[in-house]
KOLPANU-732728 format. One record per residue (C-alpha): residue in three letters; x, y, z. Coordinates in steps of 0.5 Angstrom, whole numbers, padded with zeros to 4 digits, always signed. Layout:
! residues N
ALAXYZ...
This chain:
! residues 371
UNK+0339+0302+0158UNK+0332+0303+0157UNK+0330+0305+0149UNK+0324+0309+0151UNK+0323+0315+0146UNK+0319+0322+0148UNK+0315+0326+0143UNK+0320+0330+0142UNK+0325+0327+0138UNK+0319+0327+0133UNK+0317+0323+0126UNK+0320+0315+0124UNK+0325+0313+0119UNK+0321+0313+0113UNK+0322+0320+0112UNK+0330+0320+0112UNK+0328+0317+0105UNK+0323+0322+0103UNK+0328+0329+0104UNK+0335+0325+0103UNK+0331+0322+0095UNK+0328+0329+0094UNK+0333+0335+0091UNK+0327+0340+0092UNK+0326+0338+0100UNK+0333+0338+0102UNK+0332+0342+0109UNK+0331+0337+0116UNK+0326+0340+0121UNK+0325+0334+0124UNK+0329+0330+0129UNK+0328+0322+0125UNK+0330+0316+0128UNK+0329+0309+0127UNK+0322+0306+0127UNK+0320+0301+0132UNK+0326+0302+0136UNK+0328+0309+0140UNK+0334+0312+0143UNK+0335+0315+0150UNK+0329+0315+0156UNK+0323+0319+0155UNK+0324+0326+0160UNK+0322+0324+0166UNK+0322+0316+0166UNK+0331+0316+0166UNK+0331+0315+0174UNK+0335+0317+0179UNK+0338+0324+0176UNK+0345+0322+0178UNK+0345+0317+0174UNK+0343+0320+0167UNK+0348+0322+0162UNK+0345+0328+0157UNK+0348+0328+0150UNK+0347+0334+0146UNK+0348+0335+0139UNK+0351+0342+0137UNK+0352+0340+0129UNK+0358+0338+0125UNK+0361+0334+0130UNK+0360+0337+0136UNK+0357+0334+0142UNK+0356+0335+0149UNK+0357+0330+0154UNK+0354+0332+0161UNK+0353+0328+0168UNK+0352+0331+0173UNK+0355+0337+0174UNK+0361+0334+0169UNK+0362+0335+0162UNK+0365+0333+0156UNK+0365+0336+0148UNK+0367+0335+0141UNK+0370+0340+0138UNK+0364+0345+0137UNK+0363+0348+0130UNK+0358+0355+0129UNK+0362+0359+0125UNK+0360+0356+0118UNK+0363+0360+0113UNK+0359+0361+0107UNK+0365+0362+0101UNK+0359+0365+0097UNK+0360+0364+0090UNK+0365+0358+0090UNK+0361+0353+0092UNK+0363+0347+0097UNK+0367+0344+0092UNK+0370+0350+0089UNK+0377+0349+0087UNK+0378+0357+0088UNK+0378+0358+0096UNK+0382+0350+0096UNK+0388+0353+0094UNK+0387+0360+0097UNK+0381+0362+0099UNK+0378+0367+0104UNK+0380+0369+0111UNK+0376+0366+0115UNK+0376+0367+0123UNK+0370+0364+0129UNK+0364+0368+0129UNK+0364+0370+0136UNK+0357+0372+0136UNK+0355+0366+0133UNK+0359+0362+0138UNK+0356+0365+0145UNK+0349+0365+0142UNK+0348+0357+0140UNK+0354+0353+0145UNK+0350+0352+0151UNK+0353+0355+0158UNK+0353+0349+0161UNK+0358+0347+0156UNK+0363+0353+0160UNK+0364+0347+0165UNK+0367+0343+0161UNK+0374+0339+0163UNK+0375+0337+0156UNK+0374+0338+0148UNK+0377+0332+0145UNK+0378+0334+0137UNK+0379+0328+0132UNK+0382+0332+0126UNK+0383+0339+0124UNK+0380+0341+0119UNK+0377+0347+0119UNK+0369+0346+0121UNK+0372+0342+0126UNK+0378+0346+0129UNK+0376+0353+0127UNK+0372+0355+0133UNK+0376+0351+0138UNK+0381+0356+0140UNK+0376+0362+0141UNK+0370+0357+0146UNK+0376+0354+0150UNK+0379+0361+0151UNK+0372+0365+0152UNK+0368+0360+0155UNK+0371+0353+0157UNK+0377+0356+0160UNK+0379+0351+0164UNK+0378+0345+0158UNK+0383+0341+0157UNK+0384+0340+0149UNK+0386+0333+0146UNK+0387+0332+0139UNK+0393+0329+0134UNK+0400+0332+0134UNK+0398+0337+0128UNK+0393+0339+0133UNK+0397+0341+0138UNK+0402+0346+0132UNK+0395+0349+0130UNK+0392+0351+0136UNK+0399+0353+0138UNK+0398+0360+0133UNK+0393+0362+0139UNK+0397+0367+0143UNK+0392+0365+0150UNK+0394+0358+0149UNK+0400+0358+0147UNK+0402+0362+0153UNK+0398+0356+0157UNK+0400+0350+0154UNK+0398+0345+0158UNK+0392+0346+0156UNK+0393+0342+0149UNK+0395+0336+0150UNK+0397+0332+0144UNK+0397+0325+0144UNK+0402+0321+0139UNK+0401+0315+0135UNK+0404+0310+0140UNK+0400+0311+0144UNK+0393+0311+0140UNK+0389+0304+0140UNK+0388+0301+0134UNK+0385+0293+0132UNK+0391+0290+0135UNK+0392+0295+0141UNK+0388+0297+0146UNK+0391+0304+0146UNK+0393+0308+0153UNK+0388+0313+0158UNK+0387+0319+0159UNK+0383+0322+0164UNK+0380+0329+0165UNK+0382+0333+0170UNK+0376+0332+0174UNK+0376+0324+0174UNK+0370+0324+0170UNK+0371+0322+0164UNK+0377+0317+0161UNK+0378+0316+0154UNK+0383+0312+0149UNK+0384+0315+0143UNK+0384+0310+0136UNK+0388+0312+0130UNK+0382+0312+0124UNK+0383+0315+0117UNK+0378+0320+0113UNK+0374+0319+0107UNK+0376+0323+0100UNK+0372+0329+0100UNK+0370+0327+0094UNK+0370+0321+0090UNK+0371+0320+0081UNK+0371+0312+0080UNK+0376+0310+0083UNK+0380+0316+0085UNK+0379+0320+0091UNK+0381+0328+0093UNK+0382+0330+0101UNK+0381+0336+0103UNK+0388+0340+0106UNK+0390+0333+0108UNK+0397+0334+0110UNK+0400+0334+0117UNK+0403+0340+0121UNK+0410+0339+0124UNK+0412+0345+0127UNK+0408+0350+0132UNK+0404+0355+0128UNK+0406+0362+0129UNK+0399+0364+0129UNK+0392+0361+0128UNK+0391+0359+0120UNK+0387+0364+0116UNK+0384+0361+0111UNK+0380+0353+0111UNK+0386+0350+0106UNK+0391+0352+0112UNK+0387+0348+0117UNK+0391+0341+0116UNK+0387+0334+0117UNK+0393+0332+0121UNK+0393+0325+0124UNK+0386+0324+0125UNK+0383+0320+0131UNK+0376+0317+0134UNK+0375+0316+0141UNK+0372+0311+0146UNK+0370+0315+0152UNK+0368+0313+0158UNK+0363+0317+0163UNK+0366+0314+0171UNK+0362+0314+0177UNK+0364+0318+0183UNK+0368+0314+0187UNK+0370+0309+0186UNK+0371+0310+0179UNK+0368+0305+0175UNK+0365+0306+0167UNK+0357+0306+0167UNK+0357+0309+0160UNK+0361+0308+0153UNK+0361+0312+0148UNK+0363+0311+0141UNK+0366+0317+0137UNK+0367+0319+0131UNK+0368+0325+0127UNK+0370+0322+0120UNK+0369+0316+0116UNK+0375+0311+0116UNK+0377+0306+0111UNK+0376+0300+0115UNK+0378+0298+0120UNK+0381+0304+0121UNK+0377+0307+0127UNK+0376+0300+0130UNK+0377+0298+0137UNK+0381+0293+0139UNK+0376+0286+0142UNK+0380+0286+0149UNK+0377+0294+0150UNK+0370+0291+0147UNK+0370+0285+0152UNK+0371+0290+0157UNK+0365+0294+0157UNK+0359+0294+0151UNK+0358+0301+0147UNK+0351+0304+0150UNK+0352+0309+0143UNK+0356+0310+0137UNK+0356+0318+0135UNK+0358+0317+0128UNK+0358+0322+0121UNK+0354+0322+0116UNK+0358+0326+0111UNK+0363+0322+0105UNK+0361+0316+0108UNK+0359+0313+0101UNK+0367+0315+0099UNK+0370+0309+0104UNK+0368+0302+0103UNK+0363+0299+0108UNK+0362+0305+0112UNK+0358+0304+0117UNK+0356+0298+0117UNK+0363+0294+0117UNK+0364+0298+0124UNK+0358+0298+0127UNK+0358+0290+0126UNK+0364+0290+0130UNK+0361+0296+0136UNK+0355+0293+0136UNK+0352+0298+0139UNK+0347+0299+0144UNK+0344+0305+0139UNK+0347+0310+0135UNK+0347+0317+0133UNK+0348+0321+0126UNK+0351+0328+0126UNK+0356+0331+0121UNK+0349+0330+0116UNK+0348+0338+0115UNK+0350+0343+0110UNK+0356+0348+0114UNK+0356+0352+0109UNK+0349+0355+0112UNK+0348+0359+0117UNK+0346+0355+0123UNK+0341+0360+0125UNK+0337+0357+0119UNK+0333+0351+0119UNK+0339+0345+0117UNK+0340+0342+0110UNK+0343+0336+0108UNK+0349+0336+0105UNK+0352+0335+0099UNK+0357+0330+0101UNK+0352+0326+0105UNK+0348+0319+0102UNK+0344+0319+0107UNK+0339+0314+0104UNK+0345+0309+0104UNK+0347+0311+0110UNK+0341+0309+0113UNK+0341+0302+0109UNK+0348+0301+0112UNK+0345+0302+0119UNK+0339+0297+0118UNK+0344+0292+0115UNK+0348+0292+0122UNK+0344+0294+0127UNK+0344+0290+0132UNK+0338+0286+0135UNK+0333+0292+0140UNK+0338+0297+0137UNK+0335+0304+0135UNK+0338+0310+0131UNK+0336+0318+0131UNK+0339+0323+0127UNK+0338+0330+0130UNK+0338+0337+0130UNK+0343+0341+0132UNK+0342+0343+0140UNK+0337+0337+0141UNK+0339+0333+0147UNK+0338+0325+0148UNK+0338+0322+0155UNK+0340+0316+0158UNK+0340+0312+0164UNK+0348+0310+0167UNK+0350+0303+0169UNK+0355+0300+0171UNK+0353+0293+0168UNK+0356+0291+0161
């Protein structure tokens, strides 16, 4: 995988510490990455296009994975409710809170259509800026998407009449079948064999942290199919949270000719490892990890990274969402990112590059087959 930068993935890592260090210059509007290393091929130089893979950030967690005419998402997030007057830490909407829905508008305007062919949507937890927008992207533009996610998931997205009415379309996958330190978990393969991924049993970090005394938001299970869609962000439960290590494939015969690492919550370690005999099989090309609470778990990310050793790494779930996303970006509060780029340095390995982006840039890579 060639690491050649174009000019618009913008400034070096010297201004991470500039914006995250100052309270009065908290809005990103520059693509950061890490200097001398770069990530992804430069826009013309990546080869042959049946071997580029694109990876476009959306903000929050979601990310769209596209190869050829194939595509994969995260669970996307545009909605970003406001909760005005409370504040992110507020205890008043924790408890009750206001009805919060997807904002359809704000969907349409920001998911690319490309994102329509996706044959997947994979959800790690299910919070609400992780979930919330799931139900209406999958019944409105990815509609013939495949949602994989913990059992919670499935209970949650049941609420939704369309998808209940097709329940095929949520697959849950339970915890014997995920992988872990130990165990290499089980397959599952989209629809159109383009993709295959495991998914890995992982944890979430304390919403925030009081010396030794963490908090997590909504951190309970669901049991139960819902009989309609939560309404408020304390309803949309954590669940059984879960990273993934997803394969782009070839067309045939398949064969993995790029690897992604992803995350959407940061673990205590080694929750969210993958077992050595998945890593010996085939190196990590990227690590997609998130930014937020990270501080609130020991050795994160450095402790995973030195285990990936991956050959680069892309930060999301940096940014505020309690801020429209039609604004410019700011960090969030739940974000240390001048540690968290510290921890990168430390366990980065040699030629490896890092980029912290702005929602909808996309980096592209060229696909191999080797390891």
């Amino acid at each position: 995988m060639r690491r050649v930068i174009g000019l618009e993935l913008g400034t070096v890592a010297s201004a991470l510490i500039v914006v995250a260090g100052c309270r009065g210059a908290n809005i990103v509007r520059h693509q950061i990455v890490s200097a001398p290393h770069a990530v992804g091929c430069a826009p013309g130089s990546c080869g042959d296009p049946r071997d580029v893979v694109s990876v476009t950030y959306l903000g929050i967690s979601g990310i769209l994975v596209e190869h050829g005419d194939h595509a994969l998402l995260t669970a996307p997030f545009f909605t970003n409710p406001r909760f005005a007057g409370r504040g992110p830490y507020g205890f008043q909407w924790l408890r009750s809170g206001p009805r919060i829905a997807p904002d359809s508008g704000i969907i349409e305007r920001l998911l690319p259509r490309s994102a329509d062919r996706a044959s997947v949507i994979l959800v790690g937890h299910g919070h609400y800026d992780h979930l919330l927008d799931v139900p209406y992207v999958a019944t409105h533009r990815t509609k013939s998407a495949v949602i994989f996610g913990g059992p919670s998931v499935r209970h949650m997205l049941m609420g939704d009449p369309d998808l209940r009415s097709a329940p095929n379309r949520v697959v849950s996958i339970p915890v014997d079948r995920a992988g872990d330190q130990a165990r290499d978990g089980d397959w599952f393969y989209s629809s159109d064999s383009a993709f295959r991924f495991v998914a890995l049993i992982a944890g979430h970090a304390p919403t925030y942290k009081i010396g030794g005394l963490g908090f997590t938001f909504a951190a309970a299970k669901v049991r139960t199919d819902r009989d309609s869609l939560p309404h408020t962000a304390a309803q949309w439960k954590l669940g059984e949270p879960y990273a993934f290590l997803i394969d782009v494939l070839s067309d045939p015969p398949r064969r993995a000719i790029f690897r992604i690492y992803f995350q959407d919550a940061p673990s205590e370690p080694p929750l969210g490892f993958p077992s050595a005999t998945l890593l010996a099989a085939r190196r990590v090309d990227l690590a997609i990890l998130c930014a937020a609470t990270s501080s609130n778990v020991t050795g994160a990310p450095d402790s995973l990274v030195r285990v990936l050793r991956p050959a680069a790494v892309m930060v999301t779930h940096w940014e505020s969402f309690f801020r429209s996303p039609l604004l410019a970006p700011s960090i969030s509060r739940a974000t240390d990112l001048r540690e968290f780029a510290r921890s990168l340095r430390r366990s980065l390995p040699p030629g490896a590059g890092w980029v912290m982006p702005l929602p909808r840039q996309t980096i592209r890579f060229t696909a191999t087959e080797r390891l």
